[in-house]
C-alpha positions as CSV (number, residue, x, y, z in Angstrom):
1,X,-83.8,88.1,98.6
2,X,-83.8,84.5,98.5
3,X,-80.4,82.9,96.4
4,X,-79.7,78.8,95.9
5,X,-76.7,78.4,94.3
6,X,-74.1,75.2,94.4
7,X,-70.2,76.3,94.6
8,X,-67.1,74.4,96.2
9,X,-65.5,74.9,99.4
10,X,-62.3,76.8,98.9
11,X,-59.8,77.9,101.6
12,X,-57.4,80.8,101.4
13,X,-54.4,80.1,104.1
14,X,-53.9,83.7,105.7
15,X,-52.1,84.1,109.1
16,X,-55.0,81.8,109.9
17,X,-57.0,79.3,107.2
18,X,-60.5,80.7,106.3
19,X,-62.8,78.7,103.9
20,X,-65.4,79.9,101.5
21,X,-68.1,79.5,98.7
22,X,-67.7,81.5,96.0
23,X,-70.7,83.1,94.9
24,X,-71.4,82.6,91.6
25,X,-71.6,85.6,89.0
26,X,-75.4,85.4,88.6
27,X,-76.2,85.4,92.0
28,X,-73.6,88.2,92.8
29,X,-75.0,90.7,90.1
30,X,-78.1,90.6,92.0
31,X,-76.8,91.0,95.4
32,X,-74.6,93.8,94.0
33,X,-77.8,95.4,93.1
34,X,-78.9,95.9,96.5
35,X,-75.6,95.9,98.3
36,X,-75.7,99.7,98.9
37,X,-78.9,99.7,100.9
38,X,-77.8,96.8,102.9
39,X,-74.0,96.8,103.9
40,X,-72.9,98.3,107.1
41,X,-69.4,98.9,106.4
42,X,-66.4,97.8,103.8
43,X,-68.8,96.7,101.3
44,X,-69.8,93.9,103.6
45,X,-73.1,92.5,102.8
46,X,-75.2,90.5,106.1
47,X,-76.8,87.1,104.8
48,X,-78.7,84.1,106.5
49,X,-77.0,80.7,104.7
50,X,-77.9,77.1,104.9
51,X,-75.9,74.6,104.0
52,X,-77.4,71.2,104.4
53,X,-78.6,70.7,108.0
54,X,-76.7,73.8,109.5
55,X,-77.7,77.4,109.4
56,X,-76.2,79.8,110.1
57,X,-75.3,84.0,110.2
58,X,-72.4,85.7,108.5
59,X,-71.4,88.6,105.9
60,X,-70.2,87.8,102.2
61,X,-66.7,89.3,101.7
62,X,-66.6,91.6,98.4
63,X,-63.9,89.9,96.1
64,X,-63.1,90.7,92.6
65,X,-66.6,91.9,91.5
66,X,-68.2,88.9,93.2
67,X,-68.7,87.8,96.7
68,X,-67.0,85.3,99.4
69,X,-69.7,83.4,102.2
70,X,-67.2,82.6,105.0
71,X,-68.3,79.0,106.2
72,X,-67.7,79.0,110.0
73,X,-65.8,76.2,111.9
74,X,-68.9,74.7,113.2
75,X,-70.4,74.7,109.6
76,X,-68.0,72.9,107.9
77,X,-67.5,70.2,111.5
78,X,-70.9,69.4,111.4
79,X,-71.6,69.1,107.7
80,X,-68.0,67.2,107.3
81,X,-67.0,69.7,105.0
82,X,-63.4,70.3,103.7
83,X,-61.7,72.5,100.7
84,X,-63.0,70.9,97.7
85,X,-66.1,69.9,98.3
86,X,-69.2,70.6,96.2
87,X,-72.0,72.1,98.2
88,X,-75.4,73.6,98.1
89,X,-76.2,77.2,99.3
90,X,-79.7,78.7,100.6
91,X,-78.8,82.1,101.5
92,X,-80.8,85.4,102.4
93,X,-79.7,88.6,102.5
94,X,-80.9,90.3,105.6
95,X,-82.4,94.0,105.4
């Protein structure tokens, strides 16, 4: 399943800062569809994102019926990304 969605960079300041996209509600009804055949744990779901000129692999975080892509340090470097900025997901969710 392919998704292209556009969301803004958020971070949540933990014991350590993490940043996300949000995915948005359309996009998460259909992964939710198929979640249960392809988690591997905690509800977990394995994608393949693109953001720009960097790809890369991760799992969305389940969050209040929707679902978080965790945007890795190098991601958000390399693509000059910071909270608050608009950007455009192509994502995959791996079988």
């Amino acid at each position: 399943m392919e998704l292209v969605f556009d969301g803004r960079v958020i971070e949540w300041r933990g014991p350590s800062p993490f940043h996300f996209v949000a995915v948005p509600e359309d996009e998460s009804a259909d992964i939710r569809q198929i979640a249960s055949a392809v988690t591997y744990g905690w509800g977990v779901v394995p994608v393949d994102a693109r953001i720009g000129g960097s790809g890369f692999s991760t799992s969305l975080f389940p969050r209040d019926g929707g679902y978080l892509l965790p945007l890795k340090k190098a991601v958000r470097v390399s693509q000059g990304l910071s909270a608050g900025d608009e950007v455009t997901v192509t994502m995959t969710v791996r079988l």
